[in-house]
FIPA-198128 format. One record per atom (N, C-alpha, C): residue in one letter; x, y, z; atom name. Coordinates in pm, whole numbers, plus 50000, padded with zeros to 5 digits. Layout:
['A'; [X; Y; Z]; 'CA'];
...
***
This chain:
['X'; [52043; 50135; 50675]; 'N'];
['X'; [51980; 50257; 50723]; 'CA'];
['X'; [51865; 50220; 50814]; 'C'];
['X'; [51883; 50298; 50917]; 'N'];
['X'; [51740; 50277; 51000]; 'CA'];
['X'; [51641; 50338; 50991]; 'C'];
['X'; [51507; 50295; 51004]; 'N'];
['X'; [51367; 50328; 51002]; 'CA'];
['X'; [51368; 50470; 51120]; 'C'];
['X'; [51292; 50564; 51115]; 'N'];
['X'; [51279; 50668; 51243]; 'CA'];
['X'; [51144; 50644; 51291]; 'C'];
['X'; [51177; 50676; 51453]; 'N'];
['X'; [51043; 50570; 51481]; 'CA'];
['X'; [50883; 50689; 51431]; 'C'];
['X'; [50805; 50598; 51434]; 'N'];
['X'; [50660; 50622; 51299]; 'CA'];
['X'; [50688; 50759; 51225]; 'C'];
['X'; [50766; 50620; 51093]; 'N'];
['X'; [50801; 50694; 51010]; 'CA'];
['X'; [50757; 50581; 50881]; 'C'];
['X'; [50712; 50647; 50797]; 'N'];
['X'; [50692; 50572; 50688]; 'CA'];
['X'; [50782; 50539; 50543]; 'C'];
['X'; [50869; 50432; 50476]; 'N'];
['X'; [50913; 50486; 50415]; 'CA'];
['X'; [50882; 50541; 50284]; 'C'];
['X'; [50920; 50555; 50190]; 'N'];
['X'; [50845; 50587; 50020]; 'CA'];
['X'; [50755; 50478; 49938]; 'C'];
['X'; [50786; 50331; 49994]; 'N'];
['X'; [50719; 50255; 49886]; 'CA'];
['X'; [50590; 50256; 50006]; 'C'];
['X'; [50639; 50205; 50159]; 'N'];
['X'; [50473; 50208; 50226]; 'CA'];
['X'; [50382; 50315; 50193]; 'C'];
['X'; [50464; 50458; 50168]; 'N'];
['X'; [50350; 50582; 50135]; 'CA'];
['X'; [50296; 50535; 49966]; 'C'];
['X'; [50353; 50500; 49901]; 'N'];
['X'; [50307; 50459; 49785]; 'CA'];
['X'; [50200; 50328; 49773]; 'C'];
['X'; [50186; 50229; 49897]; 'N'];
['X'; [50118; 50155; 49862]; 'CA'];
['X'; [49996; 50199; 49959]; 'C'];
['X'; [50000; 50314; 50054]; 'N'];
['X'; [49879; 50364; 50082]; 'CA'];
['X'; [49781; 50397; 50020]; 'C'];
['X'; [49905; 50536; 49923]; 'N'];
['X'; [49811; 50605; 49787]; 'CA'];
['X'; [49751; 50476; 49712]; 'C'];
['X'; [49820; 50426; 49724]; 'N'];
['X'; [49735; 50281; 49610]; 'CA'];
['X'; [49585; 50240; 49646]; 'C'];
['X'; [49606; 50190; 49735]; 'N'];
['X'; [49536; 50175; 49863]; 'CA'];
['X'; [49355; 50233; 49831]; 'C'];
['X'; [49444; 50401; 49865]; 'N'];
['X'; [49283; 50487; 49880]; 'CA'];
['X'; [49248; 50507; 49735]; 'C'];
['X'; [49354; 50469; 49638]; 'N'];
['X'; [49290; 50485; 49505]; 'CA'];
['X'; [49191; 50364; 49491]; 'C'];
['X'; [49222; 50270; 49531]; 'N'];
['X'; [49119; 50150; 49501]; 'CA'];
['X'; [49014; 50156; 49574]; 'C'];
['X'; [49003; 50242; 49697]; 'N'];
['X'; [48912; 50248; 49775]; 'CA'];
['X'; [48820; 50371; 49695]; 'C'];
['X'; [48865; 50471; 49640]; 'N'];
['X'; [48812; 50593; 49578]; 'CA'];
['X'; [48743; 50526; 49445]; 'C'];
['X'; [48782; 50428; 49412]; 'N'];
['X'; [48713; 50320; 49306]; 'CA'];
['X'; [48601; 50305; 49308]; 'C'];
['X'; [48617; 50261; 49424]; 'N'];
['X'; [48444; 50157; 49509]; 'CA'];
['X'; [48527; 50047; 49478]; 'C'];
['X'; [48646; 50007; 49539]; 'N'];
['X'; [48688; 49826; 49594]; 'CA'];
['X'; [48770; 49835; 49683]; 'C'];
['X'; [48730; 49874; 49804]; 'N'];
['X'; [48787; 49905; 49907]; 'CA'];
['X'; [48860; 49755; 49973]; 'C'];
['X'; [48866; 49648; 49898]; 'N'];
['X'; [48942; 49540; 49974]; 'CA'];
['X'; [49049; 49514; 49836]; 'C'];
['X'; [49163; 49511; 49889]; 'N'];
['X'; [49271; 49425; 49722]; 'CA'];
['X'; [49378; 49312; 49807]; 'C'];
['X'; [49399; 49286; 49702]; 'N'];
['X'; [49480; 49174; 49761]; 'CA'];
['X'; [49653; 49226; 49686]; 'C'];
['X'; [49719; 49122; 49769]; 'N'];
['X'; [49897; 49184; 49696]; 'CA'];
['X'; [49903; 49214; 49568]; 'C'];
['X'; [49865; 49108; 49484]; 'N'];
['X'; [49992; 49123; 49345]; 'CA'];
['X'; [49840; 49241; 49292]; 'C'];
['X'; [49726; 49284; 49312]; 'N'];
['X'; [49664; 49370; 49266]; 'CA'];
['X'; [49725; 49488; 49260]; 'C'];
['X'; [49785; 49531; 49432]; 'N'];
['X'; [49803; 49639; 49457]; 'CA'];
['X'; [49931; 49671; 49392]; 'C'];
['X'; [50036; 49565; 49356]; 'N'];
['X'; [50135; 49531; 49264]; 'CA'];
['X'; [50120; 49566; 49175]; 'C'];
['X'; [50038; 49530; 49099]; 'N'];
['X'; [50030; 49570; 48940]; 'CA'];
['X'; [50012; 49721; 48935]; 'C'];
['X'; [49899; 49773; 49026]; 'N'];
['X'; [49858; 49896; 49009]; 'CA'];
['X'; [49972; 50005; 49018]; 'C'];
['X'; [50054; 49973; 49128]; 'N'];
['X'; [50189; 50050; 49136]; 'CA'];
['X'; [50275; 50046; 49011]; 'C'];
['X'; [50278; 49934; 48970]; 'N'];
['X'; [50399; 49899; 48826]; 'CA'];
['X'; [50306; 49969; 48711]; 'C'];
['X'; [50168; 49987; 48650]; 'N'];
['X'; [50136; 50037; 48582]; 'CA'];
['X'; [50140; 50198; 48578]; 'C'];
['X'; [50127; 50235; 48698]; 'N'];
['X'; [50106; 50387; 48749]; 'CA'];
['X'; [50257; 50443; 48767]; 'C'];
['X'; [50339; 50353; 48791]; 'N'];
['X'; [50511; 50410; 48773]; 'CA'];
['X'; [50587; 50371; 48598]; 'C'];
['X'; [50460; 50275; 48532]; 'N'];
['X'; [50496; 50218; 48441]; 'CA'];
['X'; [50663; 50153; 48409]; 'C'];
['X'; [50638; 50112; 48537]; 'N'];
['X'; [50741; 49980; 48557]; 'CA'];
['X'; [50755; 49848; 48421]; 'C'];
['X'; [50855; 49807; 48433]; 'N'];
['X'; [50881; 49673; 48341]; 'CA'];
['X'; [50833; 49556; 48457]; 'C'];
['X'; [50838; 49526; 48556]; 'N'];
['X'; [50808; 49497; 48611]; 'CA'];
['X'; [50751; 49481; 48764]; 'C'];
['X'; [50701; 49381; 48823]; 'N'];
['X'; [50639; 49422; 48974]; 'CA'];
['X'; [50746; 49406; 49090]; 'C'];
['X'; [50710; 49463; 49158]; 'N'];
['X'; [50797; 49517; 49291]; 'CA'];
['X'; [50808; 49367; 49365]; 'C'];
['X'; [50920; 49286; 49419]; 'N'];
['X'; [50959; 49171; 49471]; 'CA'];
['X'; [50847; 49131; 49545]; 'C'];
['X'; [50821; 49024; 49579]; 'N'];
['X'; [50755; 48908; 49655]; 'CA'];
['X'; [50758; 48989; 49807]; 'C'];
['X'; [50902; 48955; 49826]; 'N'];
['X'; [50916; 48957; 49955]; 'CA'];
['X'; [50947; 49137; 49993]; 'C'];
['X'; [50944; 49174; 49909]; 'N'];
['X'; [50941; 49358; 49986]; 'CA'];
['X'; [50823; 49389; 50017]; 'C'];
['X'; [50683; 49348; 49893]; 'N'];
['X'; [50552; 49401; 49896]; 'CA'];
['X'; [50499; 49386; 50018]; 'C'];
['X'; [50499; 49206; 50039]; 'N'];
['X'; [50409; 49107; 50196]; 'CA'];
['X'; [50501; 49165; 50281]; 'C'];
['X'; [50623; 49212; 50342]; 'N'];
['X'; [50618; 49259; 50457]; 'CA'];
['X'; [50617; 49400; 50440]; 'C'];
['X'; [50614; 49486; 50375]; 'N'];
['X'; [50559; 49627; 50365]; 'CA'];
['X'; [50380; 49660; 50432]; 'C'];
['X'; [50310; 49500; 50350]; 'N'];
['X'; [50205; 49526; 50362]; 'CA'];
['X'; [50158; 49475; 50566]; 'C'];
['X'; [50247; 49344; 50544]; 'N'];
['X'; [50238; 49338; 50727]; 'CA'];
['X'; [50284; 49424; 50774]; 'C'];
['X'; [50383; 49510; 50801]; 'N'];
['X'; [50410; 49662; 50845]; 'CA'];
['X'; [50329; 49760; 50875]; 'C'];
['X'; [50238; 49769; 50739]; 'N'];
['X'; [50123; 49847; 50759]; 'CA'];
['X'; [49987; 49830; 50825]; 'C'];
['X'; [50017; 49663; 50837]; 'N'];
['X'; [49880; 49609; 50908]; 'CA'];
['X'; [49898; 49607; 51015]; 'C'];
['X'; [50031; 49579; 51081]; 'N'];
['X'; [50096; 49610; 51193]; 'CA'];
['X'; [50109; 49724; 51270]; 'C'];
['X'; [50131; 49860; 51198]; 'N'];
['X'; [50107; 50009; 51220]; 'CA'];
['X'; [49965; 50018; 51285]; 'C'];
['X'; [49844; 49956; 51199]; 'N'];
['X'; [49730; 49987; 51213]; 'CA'];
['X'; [49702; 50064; 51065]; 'C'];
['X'; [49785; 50112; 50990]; 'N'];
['X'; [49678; 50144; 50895]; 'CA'];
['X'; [49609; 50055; 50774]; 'C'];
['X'; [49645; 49931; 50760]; 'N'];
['X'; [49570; 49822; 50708]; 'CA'];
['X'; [49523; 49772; 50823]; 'C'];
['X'; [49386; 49682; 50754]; 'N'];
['X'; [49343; 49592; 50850]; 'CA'];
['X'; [49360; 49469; 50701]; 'C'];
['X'; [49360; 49352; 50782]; 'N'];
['X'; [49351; 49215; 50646]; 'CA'];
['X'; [49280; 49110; 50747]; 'C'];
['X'; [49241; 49043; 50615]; 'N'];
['X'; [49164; 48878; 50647]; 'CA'];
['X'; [49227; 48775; 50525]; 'C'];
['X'; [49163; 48676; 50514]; 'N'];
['X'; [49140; 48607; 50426]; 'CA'];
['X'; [49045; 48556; 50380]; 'C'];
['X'; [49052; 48544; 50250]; 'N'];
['X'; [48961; 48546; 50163]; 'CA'];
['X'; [48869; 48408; 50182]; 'C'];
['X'; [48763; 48447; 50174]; 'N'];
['X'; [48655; 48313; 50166]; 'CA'];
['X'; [48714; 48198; 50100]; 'C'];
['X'; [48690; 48062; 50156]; 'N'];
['X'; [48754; 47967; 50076]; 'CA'];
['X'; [48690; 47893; 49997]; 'C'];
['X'; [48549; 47934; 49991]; 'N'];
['X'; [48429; 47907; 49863]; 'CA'];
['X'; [48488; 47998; 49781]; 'C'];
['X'; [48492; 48093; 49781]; 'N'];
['X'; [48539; 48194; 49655]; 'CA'];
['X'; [48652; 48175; 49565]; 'C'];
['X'; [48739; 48094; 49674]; 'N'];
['X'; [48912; 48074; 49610]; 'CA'];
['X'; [48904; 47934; 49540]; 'C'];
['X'; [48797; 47834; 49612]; 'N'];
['X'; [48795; 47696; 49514]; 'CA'];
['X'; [48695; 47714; 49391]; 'C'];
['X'; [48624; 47828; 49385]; 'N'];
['X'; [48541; 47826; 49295]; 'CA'];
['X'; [48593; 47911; 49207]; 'C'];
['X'; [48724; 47984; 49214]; 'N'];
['X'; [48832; 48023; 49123]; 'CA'];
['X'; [48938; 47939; 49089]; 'C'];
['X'; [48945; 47843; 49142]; 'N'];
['X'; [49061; 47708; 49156]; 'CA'];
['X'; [49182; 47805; 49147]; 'C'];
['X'; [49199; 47821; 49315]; 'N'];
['X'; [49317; 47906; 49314]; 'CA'];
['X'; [49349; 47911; 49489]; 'C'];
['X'; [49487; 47944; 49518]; 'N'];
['X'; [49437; 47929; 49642]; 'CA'];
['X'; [49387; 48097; 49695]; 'C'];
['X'; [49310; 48077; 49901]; 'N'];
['X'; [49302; 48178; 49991]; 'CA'];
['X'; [49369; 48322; 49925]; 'C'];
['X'; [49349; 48385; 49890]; 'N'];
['X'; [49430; 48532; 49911]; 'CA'];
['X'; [49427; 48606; 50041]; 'C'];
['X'; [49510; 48675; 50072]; 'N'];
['X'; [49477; 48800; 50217]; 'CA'];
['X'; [49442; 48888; 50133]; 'C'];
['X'; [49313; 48994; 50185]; 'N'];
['X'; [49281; 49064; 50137]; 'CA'];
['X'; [49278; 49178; 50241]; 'C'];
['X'; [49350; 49312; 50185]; 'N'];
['X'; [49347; 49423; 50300]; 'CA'];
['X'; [49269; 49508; 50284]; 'C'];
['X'; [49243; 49598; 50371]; 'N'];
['X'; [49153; 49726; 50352]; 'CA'];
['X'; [49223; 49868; 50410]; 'C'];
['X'; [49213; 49994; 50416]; 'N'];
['X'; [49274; 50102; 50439]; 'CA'];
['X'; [49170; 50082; 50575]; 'C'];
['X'; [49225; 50133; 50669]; 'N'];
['X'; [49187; 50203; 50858]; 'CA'];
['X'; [49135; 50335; 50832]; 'C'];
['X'; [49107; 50386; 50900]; 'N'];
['X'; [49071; 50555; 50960]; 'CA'];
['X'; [49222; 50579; 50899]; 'C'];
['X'; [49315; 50540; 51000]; 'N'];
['X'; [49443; 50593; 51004]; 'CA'];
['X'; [49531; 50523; 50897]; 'C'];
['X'; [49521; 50446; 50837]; 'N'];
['X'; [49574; 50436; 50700]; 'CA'];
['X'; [49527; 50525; 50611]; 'C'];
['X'; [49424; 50604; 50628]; 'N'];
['X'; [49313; 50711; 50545]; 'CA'];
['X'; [49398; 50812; 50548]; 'C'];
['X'; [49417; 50858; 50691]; 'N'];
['X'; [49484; 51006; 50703]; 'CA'];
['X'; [49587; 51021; 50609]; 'C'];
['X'; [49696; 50864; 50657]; 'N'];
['X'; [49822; 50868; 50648]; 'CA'];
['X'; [49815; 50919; 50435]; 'C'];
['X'; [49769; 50784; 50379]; 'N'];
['X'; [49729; 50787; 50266]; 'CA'];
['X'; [49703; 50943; 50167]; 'C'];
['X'; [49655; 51045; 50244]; 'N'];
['X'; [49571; 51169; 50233]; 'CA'];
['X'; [49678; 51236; 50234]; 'C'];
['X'; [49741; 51255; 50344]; 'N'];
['X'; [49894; 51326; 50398]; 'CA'];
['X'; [49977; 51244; 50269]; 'C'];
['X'; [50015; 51179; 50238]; 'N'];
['X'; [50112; 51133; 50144]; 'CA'];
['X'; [50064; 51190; 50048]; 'C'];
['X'; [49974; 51180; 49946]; 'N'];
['X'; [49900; 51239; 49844]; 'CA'];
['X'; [49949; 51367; 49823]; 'C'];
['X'; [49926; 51461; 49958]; 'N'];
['X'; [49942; 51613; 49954]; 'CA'];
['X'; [50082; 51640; 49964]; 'C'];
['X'; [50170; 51583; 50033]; 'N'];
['X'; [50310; 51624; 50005]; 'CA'];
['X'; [50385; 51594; 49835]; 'C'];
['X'; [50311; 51480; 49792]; 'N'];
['X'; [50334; 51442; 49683]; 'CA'];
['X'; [50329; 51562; 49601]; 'C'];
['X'; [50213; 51620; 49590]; 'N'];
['X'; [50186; 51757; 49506]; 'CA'];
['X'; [50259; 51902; 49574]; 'C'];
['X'; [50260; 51878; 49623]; 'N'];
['X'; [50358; 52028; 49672]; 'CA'];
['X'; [50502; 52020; 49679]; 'C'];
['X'; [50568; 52096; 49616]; 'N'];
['X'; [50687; 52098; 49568]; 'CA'];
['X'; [50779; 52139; 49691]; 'C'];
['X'; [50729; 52209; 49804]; 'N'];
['X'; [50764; 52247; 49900]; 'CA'];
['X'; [50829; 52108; 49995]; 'C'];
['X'; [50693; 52039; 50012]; 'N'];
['X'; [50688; 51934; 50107]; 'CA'];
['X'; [50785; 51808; 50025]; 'C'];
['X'; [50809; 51808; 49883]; 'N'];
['X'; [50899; 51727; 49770]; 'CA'];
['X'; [51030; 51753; 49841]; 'C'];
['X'; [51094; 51916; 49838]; 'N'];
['X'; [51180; 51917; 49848]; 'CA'];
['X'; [51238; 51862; 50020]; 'C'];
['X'; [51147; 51915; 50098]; 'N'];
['X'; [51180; 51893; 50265]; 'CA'];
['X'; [51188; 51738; 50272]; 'C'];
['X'; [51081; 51669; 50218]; 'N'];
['X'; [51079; 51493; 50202]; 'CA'];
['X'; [51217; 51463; 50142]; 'C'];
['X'; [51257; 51531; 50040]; 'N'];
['X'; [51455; 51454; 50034]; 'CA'];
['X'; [51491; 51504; 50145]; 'C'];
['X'; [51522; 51612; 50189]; 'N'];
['X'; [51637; 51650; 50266]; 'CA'];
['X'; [51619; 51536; 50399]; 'C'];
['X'; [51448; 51508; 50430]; 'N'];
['X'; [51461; 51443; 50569]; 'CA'];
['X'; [51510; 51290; 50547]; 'C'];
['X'; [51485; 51211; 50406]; 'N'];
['X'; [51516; 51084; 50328]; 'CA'];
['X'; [51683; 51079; 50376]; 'C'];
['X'; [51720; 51149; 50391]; 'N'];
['X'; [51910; 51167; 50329]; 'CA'];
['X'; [51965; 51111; 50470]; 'C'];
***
């Protein structure tokens, strides 16, 4: 199936909402398997969403523009004896997008129109 162009699919809108939830926290930077867990606890998953779906979902989105990422200080990562993490943050426009996902989520209206356009 093909992507429609800027179009988001269900797990990128899900790891937005993630996203501005951690930002609505006060920790506006996370790294993968964080934003991982948070999804698998909040869908109460058995387990976390693949390796390789999450990191290019999340380059997708950094790519879009609505993440921005770095990497992590490398005093911080040897003084965890662990390696670099990328750590992302939500954009302006990862904000909107994030906001807009949220609200269709709750309206049963915008639920039902979101399958029909999925199909």
């Amino acid at each position: 199936m093909r992507r429609k162009p800027n179009t988001l699919v269900p797990f990128e809108r899900q790891l937005l909402m993630a996203a501005l939830a951690f930002a609505e926290a006060g920790q506006p930077e996370f790294h993968g398997y964080a934003i991982a867990r948070d999804i698998a606890e909040a869908a109460e998953a058995k387990r976390l969403v693949g390796h390789g779906t999450l990191y290019r979902a999340l380059d997708r989105l950094d790519d879009f523009g609505m993440l921005a990422s770095r990497l992590e200080d490398a005093d911080a990562a040897a003084a965890a004896s662990r390696p670099r993490r990328r750590m992302y943050w939500l954009t302006a426009e990862g904000e909107l997008a994030a906001i807009a996902a949220r609200q269709a989520m709750s309206s049963p209206v915008s639920n039902l129109q979101q399958g029909w356009a999925s199909q």
